[in-house]
N, C-alpha and C positions, 0 to 999 in steps of 0.2 A: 211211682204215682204220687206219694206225698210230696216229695222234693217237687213237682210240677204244681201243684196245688200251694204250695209256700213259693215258690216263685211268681204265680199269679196272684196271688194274694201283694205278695213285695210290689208288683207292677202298676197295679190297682191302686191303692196306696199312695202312690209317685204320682201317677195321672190324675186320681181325684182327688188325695189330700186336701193340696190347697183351695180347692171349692168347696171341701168342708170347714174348713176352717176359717174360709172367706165368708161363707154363711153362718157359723155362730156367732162370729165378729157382729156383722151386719144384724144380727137379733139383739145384740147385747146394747149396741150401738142406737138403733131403735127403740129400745126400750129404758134406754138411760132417754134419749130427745123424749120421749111421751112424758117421762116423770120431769125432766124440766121446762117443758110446756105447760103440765100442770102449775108448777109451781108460778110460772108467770104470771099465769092468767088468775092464780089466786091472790098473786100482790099485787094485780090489779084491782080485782074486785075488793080487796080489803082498804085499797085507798080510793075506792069509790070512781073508777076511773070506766071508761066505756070497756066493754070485753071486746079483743082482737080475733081477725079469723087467722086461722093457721095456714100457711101457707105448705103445707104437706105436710108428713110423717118427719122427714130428716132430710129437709130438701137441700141445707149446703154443707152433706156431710164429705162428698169428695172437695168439697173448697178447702174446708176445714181441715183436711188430711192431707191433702200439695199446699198447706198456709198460701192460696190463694183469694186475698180477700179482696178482689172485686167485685164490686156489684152492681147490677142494673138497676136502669133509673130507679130513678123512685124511694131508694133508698134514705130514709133519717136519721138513724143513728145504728151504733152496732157496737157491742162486748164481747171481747175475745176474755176466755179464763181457762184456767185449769181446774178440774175436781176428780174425786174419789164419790163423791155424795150427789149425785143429780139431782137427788128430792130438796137440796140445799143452793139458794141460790146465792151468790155472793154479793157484797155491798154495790159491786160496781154492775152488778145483773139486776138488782133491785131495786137500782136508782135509774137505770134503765126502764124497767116495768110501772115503777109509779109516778116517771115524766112527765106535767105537764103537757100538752100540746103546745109550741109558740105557733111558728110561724107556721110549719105544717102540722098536719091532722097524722096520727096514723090513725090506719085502720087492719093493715096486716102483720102478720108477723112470723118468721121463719127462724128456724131452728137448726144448725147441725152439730154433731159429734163424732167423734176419730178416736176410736179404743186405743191411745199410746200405749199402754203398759200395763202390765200385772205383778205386784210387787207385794210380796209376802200373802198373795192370794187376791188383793185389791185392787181392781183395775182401777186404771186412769181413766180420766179424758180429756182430750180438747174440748172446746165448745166454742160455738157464736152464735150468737141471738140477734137478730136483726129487726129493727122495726122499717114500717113500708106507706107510702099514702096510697092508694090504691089506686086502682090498676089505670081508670080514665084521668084522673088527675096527677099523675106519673107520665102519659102518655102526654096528654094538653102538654105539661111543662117543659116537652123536648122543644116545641115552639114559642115559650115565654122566655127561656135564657139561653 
């Protein structure tokens, strides 16, 4: 009866494993994009710049995980980096978030990450930060160019 019982256990394991592991990934991952959302929208606000709306939780974190980085209209500009630190955003994320507008306006901005790695206990991650003009002025512009 044991031996059945540790065999079901073995089988169990095999089958669901990877959806556990798929789903802390996916919590870690989420919660590193939340704390660099935050930090965006605070080096916005510290350079006095209008606050952006988010475009979801970690809406390009499968792009960011197949380095797929096309994007739909509408798009301004976008920073690809690596971190250990989410709550940390780097020079070139920073110079992103307190941009000027020129010639377009954002008004959105979306977020993804891809847990690469755990190294000496540290995860990694991908990231990109994208800013956006929103959503009717993205749309108009597929008939302006």
């Amino acid at each position: 009866m044991g031996r059945f019982f540790r065999y079901l256990a073995c089988v169990l394991l095999v089958w669901f494993g990877p959806f556990c592991l798929t789903t802390v990934a996916s919590q870690q991952e989420d919660a590193a994009a939340d704390a660099i959302a935050t930090a965006f929208l605070n080096a916005r606000q510290s350079a006095n710049l209008s606050k952006l709306e988010r475009m979801g939780r970690n809406t390009f974190q499968e792009k960011v995980c197949k380095h797929d980085l096309r994007f739909a209209s509408g798009l301004i500009n976008d920073v690809l980096y690596e971190t250990s630190d989410p709550a940390q955003l780097p020079e070139s994320a920073q110079k992103l978030a307190t941009a000027p507008d020129t010639t377009k306006t954002a008004t959105r901005f979306g977020v993804g990450v891809c847990l690469k790695a755990s190294s000496l206990g540290q995860p990694t991650y991908s990231v990109v930060i994208a800013t956006y003009e929103s959503r009717a002025t993205s749309f108009w512009r597929i008939f302006w160019e």
